[in-house]
N, C-alpha and C positions, 0 to 999 in steps of 0.2 A: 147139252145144257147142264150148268152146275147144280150143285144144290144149293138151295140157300141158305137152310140151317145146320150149323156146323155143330158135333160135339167137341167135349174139350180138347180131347188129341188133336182132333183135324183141324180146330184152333191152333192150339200150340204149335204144330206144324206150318201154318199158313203165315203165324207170326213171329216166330222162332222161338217161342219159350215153349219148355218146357210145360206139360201138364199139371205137377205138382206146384209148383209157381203162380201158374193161376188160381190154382184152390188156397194157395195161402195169400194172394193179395184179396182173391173175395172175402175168405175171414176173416181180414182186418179194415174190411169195407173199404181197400182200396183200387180194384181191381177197374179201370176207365173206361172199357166199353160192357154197355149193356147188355143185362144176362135174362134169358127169357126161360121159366120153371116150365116144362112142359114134363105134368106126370110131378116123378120125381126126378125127371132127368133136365141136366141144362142146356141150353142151345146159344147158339151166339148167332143173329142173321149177319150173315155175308155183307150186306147193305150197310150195317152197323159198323162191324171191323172198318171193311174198305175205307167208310168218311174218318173213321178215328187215323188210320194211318192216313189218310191225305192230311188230317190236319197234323199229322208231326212232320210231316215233309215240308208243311209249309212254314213250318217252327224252325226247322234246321233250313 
């Protein structure tokens, strides 16, 4: 079984960007899938990424 909440690396690995990249589209409040503060650390659920890229798949 996967896990479901991702940190940033295993992000950016799972989406092809870079880690750094992501902390600079959050900074400029533009970063498109939801980010969950757990702590002081950030997580992305799995559930969340996955619908954001279905929805660019069905953009292209």
């Amino acid at each position: 079984m996967e896990k479901r909440m991702m940190d940033i690396r295993e992000l950016g690995t799972y989406i092809g960007v870079k880690p750094q990249t992501i902390r600079n589209q959050i900074s400029m409040g533009r970063f498109p899938i939801p980010t969950k503060k757990i702590g002081r650390l950030l997580k992305w659920d799995r559930r969340d990424v996955d619908r954001f890229l279905d929805r660019l798949q069905r953009i292209n």
